[in-house]
C-alpha beads as a LAMMPS data file, in Angstrom:
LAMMPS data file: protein, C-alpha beads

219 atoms
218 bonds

1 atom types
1 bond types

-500.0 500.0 xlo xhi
-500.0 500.0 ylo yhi
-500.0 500.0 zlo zhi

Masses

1 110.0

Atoms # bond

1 1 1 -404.853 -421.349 -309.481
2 1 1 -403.187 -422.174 -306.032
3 1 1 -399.898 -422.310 -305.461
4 1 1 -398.522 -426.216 -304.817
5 1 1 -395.003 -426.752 -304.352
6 1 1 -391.689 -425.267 -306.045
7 1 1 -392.505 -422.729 -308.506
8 1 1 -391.514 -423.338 -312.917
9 1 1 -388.514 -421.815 -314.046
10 1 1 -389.977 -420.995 -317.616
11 1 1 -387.266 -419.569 -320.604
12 1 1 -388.759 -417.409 -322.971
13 1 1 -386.616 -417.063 -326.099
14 1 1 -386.868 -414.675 -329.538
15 1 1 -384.819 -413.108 -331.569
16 1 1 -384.116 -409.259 -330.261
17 1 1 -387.486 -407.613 -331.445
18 1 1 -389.536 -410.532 -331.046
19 1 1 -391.496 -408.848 -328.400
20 1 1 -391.017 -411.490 -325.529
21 1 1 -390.248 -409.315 -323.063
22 1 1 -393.926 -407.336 -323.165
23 1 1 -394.926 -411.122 -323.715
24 1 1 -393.565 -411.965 -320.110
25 1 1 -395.086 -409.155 -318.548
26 1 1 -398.080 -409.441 -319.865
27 1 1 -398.389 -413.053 -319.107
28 1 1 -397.782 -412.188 -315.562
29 1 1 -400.094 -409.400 -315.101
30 1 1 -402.739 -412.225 -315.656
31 1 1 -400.967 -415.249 -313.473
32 1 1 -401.542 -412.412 -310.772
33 1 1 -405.012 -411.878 -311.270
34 1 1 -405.430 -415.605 -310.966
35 1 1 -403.287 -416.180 -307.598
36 1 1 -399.863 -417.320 -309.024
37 1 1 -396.811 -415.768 -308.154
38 1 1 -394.282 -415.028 -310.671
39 1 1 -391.415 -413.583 -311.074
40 1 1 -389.116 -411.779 -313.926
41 1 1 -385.447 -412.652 -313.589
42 1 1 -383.285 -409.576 -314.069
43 1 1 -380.063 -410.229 -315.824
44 1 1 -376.377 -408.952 -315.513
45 1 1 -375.222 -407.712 -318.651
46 1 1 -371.522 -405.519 -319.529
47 1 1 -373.706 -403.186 -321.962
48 1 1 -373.701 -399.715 -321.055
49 1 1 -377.485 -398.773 -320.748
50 1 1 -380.002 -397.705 -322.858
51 1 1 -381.570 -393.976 -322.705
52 1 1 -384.332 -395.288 -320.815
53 1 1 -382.763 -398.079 -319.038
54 1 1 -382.394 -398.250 -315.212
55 1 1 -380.068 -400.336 -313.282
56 1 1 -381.342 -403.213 -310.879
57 1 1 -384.643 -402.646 -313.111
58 1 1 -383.493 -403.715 -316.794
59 1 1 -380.536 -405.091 -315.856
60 1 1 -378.109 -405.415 -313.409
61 1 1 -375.079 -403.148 -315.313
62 1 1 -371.346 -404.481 -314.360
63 1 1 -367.883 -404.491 -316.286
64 1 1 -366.749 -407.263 -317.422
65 1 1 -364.088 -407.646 -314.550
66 1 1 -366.864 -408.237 -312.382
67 1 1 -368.713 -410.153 -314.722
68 1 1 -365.892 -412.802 -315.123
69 1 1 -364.948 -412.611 -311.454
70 1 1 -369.027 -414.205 -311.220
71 1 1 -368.412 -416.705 -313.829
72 1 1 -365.429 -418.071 -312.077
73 1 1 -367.411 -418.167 -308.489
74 1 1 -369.913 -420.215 -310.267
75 1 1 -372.882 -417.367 -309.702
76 1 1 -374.722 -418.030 -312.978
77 1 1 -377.139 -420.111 -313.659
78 1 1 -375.981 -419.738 -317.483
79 1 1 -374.231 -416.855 -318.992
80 1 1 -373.874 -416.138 -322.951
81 1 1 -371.981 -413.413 -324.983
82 1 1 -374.132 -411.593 -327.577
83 1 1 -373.317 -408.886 -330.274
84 1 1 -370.147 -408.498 -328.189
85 1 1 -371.568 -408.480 -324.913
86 1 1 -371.421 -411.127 -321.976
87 1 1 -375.328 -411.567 -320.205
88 1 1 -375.816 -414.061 -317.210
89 1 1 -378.097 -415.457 -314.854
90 1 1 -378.114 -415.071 -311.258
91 1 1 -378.177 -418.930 -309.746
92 1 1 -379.268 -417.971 -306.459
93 1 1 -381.984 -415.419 -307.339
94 1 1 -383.617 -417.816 -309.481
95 1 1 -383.355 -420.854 -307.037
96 1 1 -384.666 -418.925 -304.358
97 1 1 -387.843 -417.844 -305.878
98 1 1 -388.387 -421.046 -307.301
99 1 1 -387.844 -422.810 -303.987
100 1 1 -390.523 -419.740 -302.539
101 1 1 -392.936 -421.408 -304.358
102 1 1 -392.967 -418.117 -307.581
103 1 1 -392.934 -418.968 -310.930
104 1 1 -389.548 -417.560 -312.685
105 1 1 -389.481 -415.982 -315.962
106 1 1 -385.957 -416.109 -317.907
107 1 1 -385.754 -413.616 -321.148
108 1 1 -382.433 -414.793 -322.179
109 1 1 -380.959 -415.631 -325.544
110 1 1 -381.178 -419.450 -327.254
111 1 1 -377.348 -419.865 -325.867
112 1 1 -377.847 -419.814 -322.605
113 1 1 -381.371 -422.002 -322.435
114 1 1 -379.005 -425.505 -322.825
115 1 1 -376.762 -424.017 -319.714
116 1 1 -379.940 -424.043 -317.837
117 1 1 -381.595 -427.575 -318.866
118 1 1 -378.334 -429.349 -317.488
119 1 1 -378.502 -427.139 -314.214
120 1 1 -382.914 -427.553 -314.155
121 1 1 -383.562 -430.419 -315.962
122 1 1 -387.266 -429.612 -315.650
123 1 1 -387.363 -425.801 -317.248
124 1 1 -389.761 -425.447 -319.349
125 1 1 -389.020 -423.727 -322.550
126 1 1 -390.430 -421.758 -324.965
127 1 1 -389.208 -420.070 -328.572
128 1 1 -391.505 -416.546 -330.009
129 1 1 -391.382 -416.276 -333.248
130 1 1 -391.983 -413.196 -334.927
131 1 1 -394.887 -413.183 -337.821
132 1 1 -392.348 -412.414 -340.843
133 1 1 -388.890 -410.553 -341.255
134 1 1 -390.904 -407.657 -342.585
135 1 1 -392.213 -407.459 -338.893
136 1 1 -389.299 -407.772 -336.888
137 1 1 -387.234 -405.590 -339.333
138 1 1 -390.088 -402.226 -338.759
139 1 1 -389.769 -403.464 -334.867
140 1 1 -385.744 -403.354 -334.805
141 1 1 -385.817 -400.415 -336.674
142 1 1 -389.310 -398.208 -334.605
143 1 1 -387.548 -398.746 -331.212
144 1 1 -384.527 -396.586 -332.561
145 1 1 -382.185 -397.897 -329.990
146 1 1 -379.830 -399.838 -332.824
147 1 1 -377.659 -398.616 -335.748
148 1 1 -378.660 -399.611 -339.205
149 1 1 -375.489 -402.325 -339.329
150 1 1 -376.580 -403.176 -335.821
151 1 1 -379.976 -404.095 -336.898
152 1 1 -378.520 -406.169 -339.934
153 1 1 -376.291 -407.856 -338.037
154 1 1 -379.629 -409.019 -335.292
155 1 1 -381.177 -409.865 -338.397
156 1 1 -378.973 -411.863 -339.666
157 1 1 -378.556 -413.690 -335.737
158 1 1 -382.387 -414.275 -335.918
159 1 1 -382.084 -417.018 -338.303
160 1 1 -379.808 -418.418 -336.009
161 1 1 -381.704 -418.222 -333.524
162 1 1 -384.682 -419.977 -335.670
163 1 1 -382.489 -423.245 -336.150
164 1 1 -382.047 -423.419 -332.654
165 1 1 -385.593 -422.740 -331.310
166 1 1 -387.114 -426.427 -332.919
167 1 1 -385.208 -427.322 -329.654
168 1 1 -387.852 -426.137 -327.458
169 1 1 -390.419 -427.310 -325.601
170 1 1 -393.665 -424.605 -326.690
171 1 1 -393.197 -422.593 -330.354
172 1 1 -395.176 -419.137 -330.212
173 1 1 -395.733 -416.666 -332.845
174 1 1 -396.085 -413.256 -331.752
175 1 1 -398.581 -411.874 -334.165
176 1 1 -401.164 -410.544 -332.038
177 1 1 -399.885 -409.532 -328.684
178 1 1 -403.452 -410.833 -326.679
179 1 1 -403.163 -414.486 -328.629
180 1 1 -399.708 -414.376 -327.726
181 1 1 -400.092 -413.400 -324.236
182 1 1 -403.194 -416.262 -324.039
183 1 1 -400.922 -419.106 -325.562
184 1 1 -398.152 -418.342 -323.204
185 1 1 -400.662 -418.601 -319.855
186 1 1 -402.405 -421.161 -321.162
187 1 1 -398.716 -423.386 -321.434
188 1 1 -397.914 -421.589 -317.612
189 1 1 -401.321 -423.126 -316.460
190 1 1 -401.290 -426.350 -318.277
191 1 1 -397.529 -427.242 -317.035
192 1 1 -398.316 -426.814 -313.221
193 1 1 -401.063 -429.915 -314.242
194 1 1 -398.429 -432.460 -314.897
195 1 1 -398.241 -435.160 -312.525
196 1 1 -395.173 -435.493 -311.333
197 1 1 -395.852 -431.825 -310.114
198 1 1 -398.903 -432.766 -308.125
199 1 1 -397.271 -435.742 -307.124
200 1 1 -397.869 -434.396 -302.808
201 1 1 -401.661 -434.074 -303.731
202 1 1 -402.317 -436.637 -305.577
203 1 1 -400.745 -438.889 -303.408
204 1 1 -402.763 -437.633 -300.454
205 1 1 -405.710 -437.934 -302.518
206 1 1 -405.255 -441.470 -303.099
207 1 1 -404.671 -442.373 -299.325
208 1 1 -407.796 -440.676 -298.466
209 1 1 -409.533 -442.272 -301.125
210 1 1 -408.213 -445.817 -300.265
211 1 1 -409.090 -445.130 -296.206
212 1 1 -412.404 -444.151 -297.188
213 1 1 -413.105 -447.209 -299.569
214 1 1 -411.456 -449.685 -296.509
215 1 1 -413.966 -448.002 -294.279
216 1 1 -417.023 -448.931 -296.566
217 1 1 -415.929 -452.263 -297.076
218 1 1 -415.913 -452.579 -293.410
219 1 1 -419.160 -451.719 -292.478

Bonds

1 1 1 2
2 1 2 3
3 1 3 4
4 1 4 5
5 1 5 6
6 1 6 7
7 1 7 8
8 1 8 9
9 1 9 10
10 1 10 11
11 1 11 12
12 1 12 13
13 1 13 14
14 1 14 15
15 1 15 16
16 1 16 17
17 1 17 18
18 1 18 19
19 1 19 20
20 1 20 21
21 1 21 22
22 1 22 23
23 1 23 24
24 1 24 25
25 1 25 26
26 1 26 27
27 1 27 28
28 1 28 29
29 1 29 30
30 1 30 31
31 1 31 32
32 1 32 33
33 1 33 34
34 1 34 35
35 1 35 36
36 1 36 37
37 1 37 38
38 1 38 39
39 1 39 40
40 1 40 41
41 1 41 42
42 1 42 43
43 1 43 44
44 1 44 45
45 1 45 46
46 1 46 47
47 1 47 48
48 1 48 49
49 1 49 50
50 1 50 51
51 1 51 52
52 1 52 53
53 1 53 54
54 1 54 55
55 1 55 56
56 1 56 57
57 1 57 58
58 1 58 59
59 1 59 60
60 1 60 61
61 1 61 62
62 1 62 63
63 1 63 64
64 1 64 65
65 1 65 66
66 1 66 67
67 1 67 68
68 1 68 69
69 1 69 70
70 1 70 71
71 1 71 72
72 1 72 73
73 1 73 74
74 1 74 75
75 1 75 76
76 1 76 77
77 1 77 78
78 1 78 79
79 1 79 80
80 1 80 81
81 1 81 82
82 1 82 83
83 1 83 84
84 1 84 85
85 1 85 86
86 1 86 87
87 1 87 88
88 1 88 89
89 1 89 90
90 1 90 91
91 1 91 92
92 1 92 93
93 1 93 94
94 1 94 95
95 1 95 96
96 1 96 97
97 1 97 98
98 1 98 99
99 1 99 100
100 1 100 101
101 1 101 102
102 1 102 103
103 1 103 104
104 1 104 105
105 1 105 106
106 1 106 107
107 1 107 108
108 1 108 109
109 1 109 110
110 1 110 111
111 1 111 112
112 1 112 113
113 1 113 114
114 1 114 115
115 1 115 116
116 1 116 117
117 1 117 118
118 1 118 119
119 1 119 120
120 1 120 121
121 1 121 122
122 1 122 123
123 1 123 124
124 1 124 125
125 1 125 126
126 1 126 127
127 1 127 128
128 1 128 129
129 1 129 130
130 1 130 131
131 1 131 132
132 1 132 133
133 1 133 134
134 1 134 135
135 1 135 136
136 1 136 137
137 1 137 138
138 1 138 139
139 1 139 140
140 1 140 141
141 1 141 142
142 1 142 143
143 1 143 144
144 1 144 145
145 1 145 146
146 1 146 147
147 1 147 148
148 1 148 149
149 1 149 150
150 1 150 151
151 1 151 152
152 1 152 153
153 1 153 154
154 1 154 155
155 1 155 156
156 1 156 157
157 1 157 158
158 1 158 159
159 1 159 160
160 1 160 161
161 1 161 162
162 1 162 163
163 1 163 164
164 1 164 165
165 1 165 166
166 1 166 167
167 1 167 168
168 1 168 169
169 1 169 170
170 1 170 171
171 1 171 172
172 1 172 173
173 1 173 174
174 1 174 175
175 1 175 176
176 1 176 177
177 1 177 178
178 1 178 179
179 1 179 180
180 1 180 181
181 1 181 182
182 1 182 183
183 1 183 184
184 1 184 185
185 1 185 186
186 1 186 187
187 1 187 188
188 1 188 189
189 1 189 190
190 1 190 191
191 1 191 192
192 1 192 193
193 1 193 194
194 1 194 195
195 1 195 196
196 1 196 197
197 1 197 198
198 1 198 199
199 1 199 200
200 1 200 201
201 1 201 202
202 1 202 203
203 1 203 204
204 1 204 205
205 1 205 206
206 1 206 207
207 1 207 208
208 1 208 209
209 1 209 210
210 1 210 211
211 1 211 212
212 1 212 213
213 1 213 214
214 1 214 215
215 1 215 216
216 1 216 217
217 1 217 218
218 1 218 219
């Protein structure tokens, strides 16, 4: 799969626990093996890190001075606050890879995906759905990172988040994490065939074929 053009800004959107991030990575271990750049955006967020959680890596980690000082300068593609928390998007970061020609992966919440589409009018976006609250609750709760009220209160966000996600381009349900990882390539593959983004080709394509049809005529 050769790279033509700008790269896809792609949003991939679940309720916390929905397993999108693994998703992502996953997806772009195989875009590799086939040739196609990609790249995972890497948020700011004013939530003190996790155990295991490494800045510039996971997140970028700021206070929310700085965090506000970026939403006033315009340096976010979309931000969103979430269980108390502000998260953003770095404009430029994204722009330039896209621009470079890389795909860009964003993980961000439903809130910020409608910031984007009037920013990138052509993102392409995509909801994971977990397979049943039984599911998500035994993820929430396996990963230990989240109080017991904490958990209830994602929970109880997730169905939220559901209303919102029939707004979406591509609906995946992260049952089994190789179908998952399969449907979400297959969309990365099949939306680099629309026209309008093969529009340089195509067009040369056509010329050639019309020159070479002239020719023939001519003989």
């Amino acid at each position: 799969m050769a790279t033509v053009g700008k790269g896809v800004l792609f949003i991939v959107a679940s309720p916390s626990g929905g397993g999108k991030t693994t998703l992502i990575r996953e997806t772009m271990r195989r875009l590799a093996e086939h040739g196609r750049p990609a790249h995972f955006s890497i948020s700011h967020t004013t939530r003190s890190p996790r155990s295991k959680e490494t800045d510039g890596v996971h997140y970028h980690f700021v206070d929310r001075d700085r965090f506000e000082a970026m939403v006033n300068r315009g340096d976010f593609l979309e931000w969103a606050e979430y269980a108390g928390n502000l998260y953003g998007t770095s404009r430029a970061e994204v722009e330039n890879r896209l621009d470079a020609g890389e795909d860009v992966f964003l993980d961000i919440e439903v809130q910020g995906a409608s910031q984007v589409k009037t920013k990138i009018p052509e993102v392409v976006k995509i909801f994971v759905y977990p397979p049943s609250y039984e599911v998500l609750k035994n993820r929430l709760t396996e990963r230990r990172q989240d109080s017991a009220e904490a958990i209830r209160r994602r929970l109880r966000w997730a169905v939220r988040e559901f209303g919102m996600g029939g707004e979406f381009d591509y609906a995946i349900i992260n049952d089994r994490l190789d179908e998952a990882v399969g449907a979400l390539f297959g969309i990365c593959v099949a939306e680099h065939h629309r026209t309008h983004r093969l529009n340089t080709s195509l067009d040369a394509i056509r010329e050639a074929f019309r020159s070479a049809l002239e020719r023939d005529i001519t003989q």
